[in-house]
C-alpha positions, -999 to +999 in steps of 0.1 A: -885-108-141-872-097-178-842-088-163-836-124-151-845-137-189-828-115-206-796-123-185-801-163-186-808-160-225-774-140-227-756-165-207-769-194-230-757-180-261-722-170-246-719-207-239-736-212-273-706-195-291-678-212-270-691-245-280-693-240-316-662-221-315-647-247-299-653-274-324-642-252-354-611-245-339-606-285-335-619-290-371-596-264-388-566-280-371-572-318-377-558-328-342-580-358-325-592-362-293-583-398-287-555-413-262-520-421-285-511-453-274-470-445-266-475-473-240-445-496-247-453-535-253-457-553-217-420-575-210-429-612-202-426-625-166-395-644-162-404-684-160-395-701-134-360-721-129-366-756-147-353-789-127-326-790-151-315-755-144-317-764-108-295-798-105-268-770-128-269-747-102-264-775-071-229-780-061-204-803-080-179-827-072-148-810-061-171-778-055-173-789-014-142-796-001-157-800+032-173-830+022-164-870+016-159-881-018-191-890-036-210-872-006-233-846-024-255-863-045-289-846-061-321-861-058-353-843-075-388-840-057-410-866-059-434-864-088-465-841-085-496-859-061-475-881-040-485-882-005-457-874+024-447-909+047-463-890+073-495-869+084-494-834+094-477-823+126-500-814+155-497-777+150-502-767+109-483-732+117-453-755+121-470-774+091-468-744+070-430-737+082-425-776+072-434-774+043-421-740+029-382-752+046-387-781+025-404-763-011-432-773-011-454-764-030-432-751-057-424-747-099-396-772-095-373-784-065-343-805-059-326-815-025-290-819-022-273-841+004-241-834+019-222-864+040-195-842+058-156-852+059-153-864+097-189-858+109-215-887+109-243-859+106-252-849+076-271-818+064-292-809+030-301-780+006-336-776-016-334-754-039-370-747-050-382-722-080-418-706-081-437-685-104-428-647-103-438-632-073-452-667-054-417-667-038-422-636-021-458-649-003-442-681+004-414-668+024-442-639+037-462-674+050-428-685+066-422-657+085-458-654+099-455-693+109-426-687+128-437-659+144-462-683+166-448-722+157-431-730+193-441-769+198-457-798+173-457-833+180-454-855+150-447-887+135-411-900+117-402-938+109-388-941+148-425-934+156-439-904+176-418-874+187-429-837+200-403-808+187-400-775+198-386-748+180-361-719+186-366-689+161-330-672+157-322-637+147-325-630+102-291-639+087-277-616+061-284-634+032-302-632-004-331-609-003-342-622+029-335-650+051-348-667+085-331-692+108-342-713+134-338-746+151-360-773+157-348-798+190-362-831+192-358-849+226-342-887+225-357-899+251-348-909+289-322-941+276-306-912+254-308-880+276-290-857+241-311-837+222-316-840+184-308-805+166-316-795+132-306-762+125-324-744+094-314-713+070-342-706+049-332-677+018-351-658-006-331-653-035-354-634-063-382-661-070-364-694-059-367-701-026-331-721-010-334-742+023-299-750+043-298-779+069-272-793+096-284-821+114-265-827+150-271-845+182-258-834+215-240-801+201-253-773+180-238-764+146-254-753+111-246-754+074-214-740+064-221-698+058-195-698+027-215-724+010-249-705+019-232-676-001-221-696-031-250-713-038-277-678-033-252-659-053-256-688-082-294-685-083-293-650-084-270-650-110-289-676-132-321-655-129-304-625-142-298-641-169 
């Protein structure tokens, strides 16, 4: 038993002596203990594109030679809180896919018409900006909805219609890209179908939506113009 208390006391003062000696040691050469704080400062998230910066970045006159004179104008989104013409579609996967092809919800948006040289129809762009990172989840959401949107029935102003859509394989495009079709039926006294095709890009945190509207045949936006107009929002959010 003395054996044991004469070892533990031993043990106690070794670590005794390594404490204080440790503290002197600290004390004699002034260093501190506490974190240095080398951390740079934190860069600001990029803001997203304006309206403004938008409508800059849409095409020009003379920029689409494909189309009539006077054929591309720009429209801006209707003001924050207004209510759609229509309700919902039948299936709110295709809802979600909707809306997202159209930017909505988003930072700012624009939509684009184009009234092709020789073609009575017509096809349109949105270009839609979001805070940083909200792209990303948006086109995320997109991609899920499509995975599972095959038929919705909805309403337009030539009353009721049921759609079905036709998922295509990813362009190559921005940072990602989707592409699909959605086929509306004209009815018995019009046995053509009515075709929208749809390119939907992610370019950094703006979101750009491509559309060629055709009846009877199958045709989509023109892939130069796709090109142009990703490569100018890329460019303007490098900036």
């Amino acid at each position: 038993m003395r054996t044991g208390l004469r070892k533990t006391t031993c043990t106690a003062l070794a670590a005794g002596v390594l404490v204080v000696c440790g503290c002197s040691a600290q004390q004699e050469s002034g260093t501190s203990t506490e974190p240095s704080s080398s951390a740079g400062p934190v860069e600001p998230r990029p803001q997203p594109l304006t309206v403004t910066q938008l409508r800059e970045l849409a095409f020009k006159e003379g920029d689409v030679p494909e189309a009539r004179d006077g054929g591309i104008p720009v429209r801006e989104s209707e003001p924050a809180g207004t209510s759609r013409p229509f309700p919902p579609v039948s299936d709110p996967t295709c809802q979600t896919m909707r809306d997202i092809a159209e930017g909505r919800p988003a930072a700012a948006r624009i939509v684009q018409v184009f009234n092709w040289e020789g073609d009575v129809w017509g096809g349109e762009s949105t270009l839609a900006s979001y805070k940083h990172g909200q792209a990303e989840q948006h086109f995320t959401k997109l991609e899920q909805a499509l995975a599972s949107c095959r038929f919705f029935t909805g309403e337009s102003y030539t009353g009721e219609y049921t759609a079905s859509v036709v998922v295509e394989a990813p362009p190559q495009f921005g940072d990602e890209a989707v592409s699909f079709q959605v086929i509306i039926p004209l009815g018995p006294e019009l046995p053509e179908e009515r075709n929208e095709h749809f390119t939907v890009v992610r370019a950094g945190n703006t979101i750009a939506s491509f559309s060629k509207l055709d009846v009877g045949e199958h045709s989509s936006f023109p892939a130069d113009l796709i090109s142009r107009q990703v490569e100018r929002l890329r460019s303007a959010q490098r900036s």
